[in-house]
N, C-alpha and C positions, 0 to 999 in steps of 0.2 A: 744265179745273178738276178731272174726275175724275180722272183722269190722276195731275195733281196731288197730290192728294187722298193716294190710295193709295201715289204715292214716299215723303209726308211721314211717313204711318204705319209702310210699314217702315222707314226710318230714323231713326224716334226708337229705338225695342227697341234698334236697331245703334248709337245715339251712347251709348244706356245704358248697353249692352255694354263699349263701350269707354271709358267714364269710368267705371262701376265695377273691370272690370279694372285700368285706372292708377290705384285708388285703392287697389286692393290691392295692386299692385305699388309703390306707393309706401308703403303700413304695412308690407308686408313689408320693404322698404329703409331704412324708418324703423326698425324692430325689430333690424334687422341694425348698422345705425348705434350702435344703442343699446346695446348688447352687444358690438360690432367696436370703435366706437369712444372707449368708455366713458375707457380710459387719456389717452385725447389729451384729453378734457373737464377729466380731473383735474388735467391736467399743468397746468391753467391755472386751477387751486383752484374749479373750478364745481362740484364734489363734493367732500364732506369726508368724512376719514380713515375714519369710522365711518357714514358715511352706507349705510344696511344694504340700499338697496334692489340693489344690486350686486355682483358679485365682485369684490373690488380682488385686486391682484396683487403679491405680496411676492418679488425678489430678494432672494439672501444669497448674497454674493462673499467668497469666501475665498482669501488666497492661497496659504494651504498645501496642499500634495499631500494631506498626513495630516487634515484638518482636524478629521475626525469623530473619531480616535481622540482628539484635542485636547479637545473637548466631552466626549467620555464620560470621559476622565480627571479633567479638573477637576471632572464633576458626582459621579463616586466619591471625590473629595477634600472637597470640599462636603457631601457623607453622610457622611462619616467625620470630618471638621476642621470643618465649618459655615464653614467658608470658601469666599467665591462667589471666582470668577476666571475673567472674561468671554475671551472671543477675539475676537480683532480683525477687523474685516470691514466691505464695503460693504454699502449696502441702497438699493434701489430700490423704493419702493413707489409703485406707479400713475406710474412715466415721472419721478416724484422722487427724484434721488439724495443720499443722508447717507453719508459719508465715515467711517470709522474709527468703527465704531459696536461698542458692544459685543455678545457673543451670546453664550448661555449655553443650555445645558440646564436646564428646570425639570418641577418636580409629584413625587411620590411613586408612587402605586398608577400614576398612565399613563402614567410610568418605568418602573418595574422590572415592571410585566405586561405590555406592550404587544409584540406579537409582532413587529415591526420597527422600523428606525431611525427608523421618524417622531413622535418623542419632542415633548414642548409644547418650543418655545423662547421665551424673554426677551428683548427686543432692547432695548440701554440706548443711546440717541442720547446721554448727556451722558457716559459714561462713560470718555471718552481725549480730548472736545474737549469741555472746561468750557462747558455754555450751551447746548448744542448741543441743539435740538428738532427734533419733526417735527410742523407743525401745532398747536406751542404744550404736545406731550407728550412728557416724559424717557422716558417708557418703554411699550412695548406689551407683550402677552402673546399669544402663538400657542397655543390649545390646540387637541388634536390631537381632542378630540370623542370620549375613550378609554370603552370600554363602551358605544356609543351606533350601533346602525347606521343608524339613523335621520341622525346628524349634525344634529339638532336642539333636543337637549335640554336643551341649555345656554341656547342662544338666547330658547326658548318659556320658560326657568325664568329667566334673567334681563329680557327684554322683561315676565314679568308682572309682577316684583319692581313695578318702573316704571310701569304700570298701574295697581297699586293704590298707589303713592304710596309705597314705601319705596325708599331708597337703592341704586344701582343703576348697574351698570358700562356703559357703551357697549358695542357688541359689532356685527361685522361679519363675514361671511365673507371667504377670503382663499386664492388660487391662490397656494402658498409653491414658491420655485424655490431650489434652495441649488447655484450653480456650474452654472446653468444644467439640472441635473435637477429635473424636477416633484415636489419633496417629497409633495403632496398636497394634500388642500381642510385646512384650519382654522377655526379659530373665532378671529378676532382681536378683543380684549377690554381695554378699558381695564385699566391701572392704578391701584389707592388708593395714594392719592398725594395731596400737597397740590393738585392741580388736582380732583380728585376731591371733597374736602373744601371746598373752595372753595363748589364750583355744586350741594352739597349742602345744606352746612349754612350758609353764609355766610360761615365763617373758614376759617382751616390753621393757625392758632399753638398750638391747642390738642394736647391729647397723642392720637397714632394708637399702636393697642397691637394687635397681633398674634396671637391663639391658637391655641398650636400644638400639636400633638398631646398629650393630656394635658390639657388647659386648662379641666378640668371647674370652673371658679369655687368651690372649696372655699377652707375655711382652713386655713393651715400657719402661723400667729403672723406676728406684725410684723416678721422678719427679711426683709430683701428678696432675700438669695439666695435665698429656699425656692422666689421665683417664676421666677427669670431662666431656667430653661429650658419653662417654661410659658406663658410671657409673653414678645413681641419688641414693646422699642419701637422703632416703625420712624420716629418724630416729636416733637419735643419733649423739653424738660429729661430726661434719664433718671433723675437722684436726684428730683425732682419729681413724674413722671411715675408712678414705683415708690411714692410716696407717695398718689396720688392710689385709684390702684388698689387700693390694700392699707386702702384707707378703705373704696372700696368692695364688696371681697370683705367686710370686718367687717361691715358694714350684711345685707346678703345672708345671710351664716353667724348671726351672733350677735344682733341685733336679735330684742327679746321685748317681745311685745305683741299686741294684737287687729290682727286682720286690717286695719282701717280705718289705726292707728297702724303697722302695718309699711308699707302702701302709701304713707302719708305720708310716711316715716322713709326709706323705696328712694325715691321718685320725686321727694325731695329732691335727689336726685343724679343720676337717670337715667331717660329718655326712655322709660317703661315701654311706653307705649301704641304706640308706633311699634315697640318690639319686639318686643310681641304679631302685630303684626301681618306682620312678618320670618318670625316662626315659625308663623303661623296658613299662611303662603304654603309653608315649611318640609313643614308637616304633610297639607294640602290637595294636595300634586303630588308627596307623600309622597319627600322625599328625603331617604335617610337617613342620608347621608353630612353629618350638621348637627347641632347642639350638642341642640337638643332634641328630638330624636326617636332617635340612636343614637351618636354619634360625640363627642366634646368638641372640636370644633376649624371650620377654615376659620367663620370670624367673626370681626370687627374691633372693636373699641371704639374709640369717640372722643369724649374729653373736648372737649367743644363752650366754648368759652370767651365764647361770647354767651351760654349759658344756664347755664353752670354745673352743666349733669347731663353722664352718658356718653351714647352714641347706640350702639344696636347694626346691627353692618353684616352682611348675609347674601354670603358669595360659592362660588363652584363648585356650580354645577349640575347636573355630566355624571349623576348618579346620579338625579336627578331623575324623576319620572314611571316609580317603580319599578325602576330600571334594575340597580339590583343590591342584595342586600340577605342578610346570613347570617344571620335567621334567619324571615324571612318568606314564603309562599307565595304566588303570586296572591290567591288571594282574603281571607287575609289584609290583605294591602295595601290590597287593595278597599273593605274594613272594618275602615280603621284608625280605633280611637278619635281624636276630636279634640282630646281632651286626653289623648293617648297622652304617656305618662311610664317611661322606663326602668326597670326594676325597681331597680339600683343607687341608689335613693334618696340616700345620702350623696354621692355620689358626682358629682351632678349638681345641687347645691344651688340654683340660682335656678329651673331648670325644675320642679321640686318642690313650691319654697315657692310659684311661681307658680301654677301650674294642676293642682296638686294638695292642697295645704293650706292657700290661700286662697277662698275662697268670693266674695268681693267680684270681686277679681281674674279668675276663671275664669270670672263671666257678663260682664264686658269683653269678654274672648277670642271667649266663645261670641258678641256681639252684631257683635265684629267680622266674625269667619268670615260671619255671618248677612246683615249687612250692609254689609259694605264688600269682601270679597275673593269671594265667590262671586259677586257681579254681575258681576264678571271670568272665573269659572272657569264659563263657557257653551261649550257643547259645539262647537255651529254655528259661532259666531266661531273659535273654535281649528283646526275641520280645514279651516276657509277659507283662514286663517294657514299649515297646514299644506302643504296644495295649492299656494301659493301659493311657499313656501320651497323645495317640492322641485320646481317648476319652473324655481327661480333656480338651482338647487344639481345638480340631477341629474346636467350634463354632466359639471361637476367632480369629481364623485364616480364616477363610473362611470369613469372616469379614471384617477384615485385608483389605482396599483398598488401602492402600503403600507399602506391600510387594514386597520382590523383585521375587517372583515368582508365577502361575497361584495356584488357587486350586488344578486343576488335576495335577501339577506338586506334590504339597505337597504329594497326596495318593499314587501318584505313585511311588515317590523316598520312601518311604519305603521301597515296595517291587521290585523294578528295578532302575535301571541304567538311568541317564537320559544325552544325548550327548555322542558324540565319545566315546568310551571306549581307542581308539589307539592312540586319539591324547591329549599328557598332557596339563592339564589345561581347556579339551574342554568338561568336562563331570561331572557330582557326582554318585558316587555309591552308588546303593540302601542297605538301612541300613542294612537289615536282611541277605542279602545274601553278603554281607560283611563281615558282622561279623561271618558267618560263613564258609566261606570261607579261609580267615583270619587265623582262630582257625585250620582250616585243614592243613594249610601249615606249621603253627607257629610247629604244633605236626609231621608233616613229616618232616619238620629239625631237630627238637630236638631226634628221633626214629634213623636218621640217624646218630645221633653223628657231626653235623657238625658244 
């Protein structure tokens, strides 16, 4: 029985052994599965398009030899005519193939500064077969994540839009392959679009309007050409639409009264409180590539036709979390006012009358920041999020031989600074110490009453 005894004790430690072993070897085969075999799951819709816990995988099959100088010529047609003209190609995403889809060169600044061919593209599934979706979407967006070595910037500034409850695009990573070379990782991002508008706001019949550079919401009279290169409607009546608008640029510009009776007279027509809170998100992850903190443009209007006002839509994020800025320092940034207001005062007319020469309106803002978007903007949840992204993202990026920056740039700007910190525009700041940073100044102005 002693005997006994003492077989039974060593070979428990040894059955331990070997059933924790197999249990590792099977999470590891489970992990491996889940990453190896991620495309095969899709191919059978058990993950969807934008489901972001994942790298999905974008083919782009061209059949021309030349294909690229194809893209870049229509997109220098496009800047110069304002005429898009797609190219024709297959796409495969996650083991789905769409047939004669169209692709196009898009964006500005991550166009013409991006040091290689891995330019953002557009991919229009209805665009040569009438009807034609992928997962119920006309159209995606590949951004290439330009200014950003992190490769998160966009993601972390659109996931928080969403958090706190304002309007906000899908968004998923994406191993883009064009003719079978590894273009690089992306950032793939829904489109505003009437699907968009839908599971937003409840409708799409109502007018979608575009602002495009220049689209500081001044007045220029009731003439509606004075707007049509200020303004794209991308939805809706266009003689209707130009009327709706040009109502509400008047209310914004010319409306006279006490503060209480303009907030009346505007939020008659538009969705103020939700806009505050677009630009409170704006100002708080300090991006300054946005209507009210530096830029007049990327933002959407949408005459909502259940309710009868505009709704404003925040989109592109890459600049986000300081990432560029001409005329700001680190610590600047750090200590951005929160009703920071461009000095061009004319020039920026609703960010003005808002949160500079209403008083009513500016402790809204302030109560929002206070209360609705900084219970979001916590340090600990974001470098968990963080850790987290660049454990999905790392392979793909390290990868990555057209990015616009080194591996060790990538690791490093997480957690530091990279470039001048004193000279604007010469540097980006590291995410984490950003962000928290950031949250200490945002809570020493508001502590101060100021």
């Amino acid at each position: 029985m002693k005997k006994l005894t003492i077989v039974v004790c060593l070979c428990i430690p040894l059955l331990v052994g070997i059933v924790s072993t197999s249990l590792w070897f099977y999470s590891k085969k489970e992990n491996f599965k889940n990453q190896a075999d991620v495309h095969q799951e899709l191919l059978f819709n058990k993950v969807s398009l934008f489901n972001d816990a994942v790298v999905h995988e974008v083919r782009i099959q061209f059949k021309q030899s030349e294909y690229w100088d194809s893209l870049v010529h229509y997109k220098t047609q496009e800047n110069l005519f304002e005429k898009k003209t797609y190219l024709k190609g297959d796409v495969v995403i996650d083991g789905q193939y769409s047939y004669n889809v169209g692709v196009k060169i898009k964006g500005e600044s991550s166009y013409k500064h991006y040091p290689s061919n891995k330019k953002s593209l557009k991919i229009n599934f209805d665009k040569f077969i009438k009807g034609q979706k992928f997962q119920g979407y006309e159209e995606i967006n590949l951004n290439n994540n330009f200014k950003d070595p992190t490769f998160m910037r966009e993601k972390l500034y659109l996931d928080f839009l969403h958090d706190v409850g304002v309007p906000s695009q899908k968004n998923a990573y994406a191993k883009v392959y064009i003719n079978n070379q590894y273009w690089g990782l992306y950032l793939m991002v829904e489109e505003i679009d009437k699907n968009f508008l839908e599971r937003n706001f409840g409708n799409k019949k109502g007018a979608l309007i575009k602002g495009e550079p220049q689209a500081y919401l001044d007045w220029h009279g009731k003439d509606s050409l004075s707007y049509t290169r200020k303004y794209k409607i991308k939805s809706g009546a266009k003689t209707n639409s130009t009327k709706q608008l040009i109502h509400f640029l008047n209310i914004i510009n010319n409306f006279e009264g006490s503060d209480e009776m303009y907030e009346t007279a505007l939020g008659g027509i538009f969705n103020i409180k939700n806009c505050l809170k677009a630009w409170a998100v704006n100002n708080v992850l300090v991006n300054v590539d946005a209507y009210n903190i530096y830029y007049p443009h990327n933002f959407y209007l949408y005459y909502n036709t259940k309710t009868a006002k505009f709704e404003w839509i925040n989109y592109d994020g890459n600049y986000s979390f300081g990432a560029w800025s001409p005329n700001f320092t680190l610590e600047q940034m750090l200590a951005l006012d929160i009703y920071y207001v461009k000095e061009d005062d004319k020039r920026h007319p609703l960010v003005t009358k808002l949160l500079k020469e209403n008083i009513k309106i500016k402790e809204s803002y302030r109560k929002i920041i206070e209360n609705e978007v900084l219970d979001y903007f916590v340090p600990k949840k974001f470098n968990k999020k963080i850790e987290s992204l660049k454990l999905l993202i790392n392979e793909s990026v390290y990868t990555d031989s057209l990015k616009m920056y080194t591996n060790r740039e990538f690791d490093i700007n997480i957690e530091q600074s990279i470039g001048d910190i004193n000279d604007p525009g010469a540097f980006i700041p590291g995410l984490k110490p950003f962000i928290k940073k950031r949250r200490a100044h945002i809570e020493e102005q508001l502590l101060n009453g100021n």
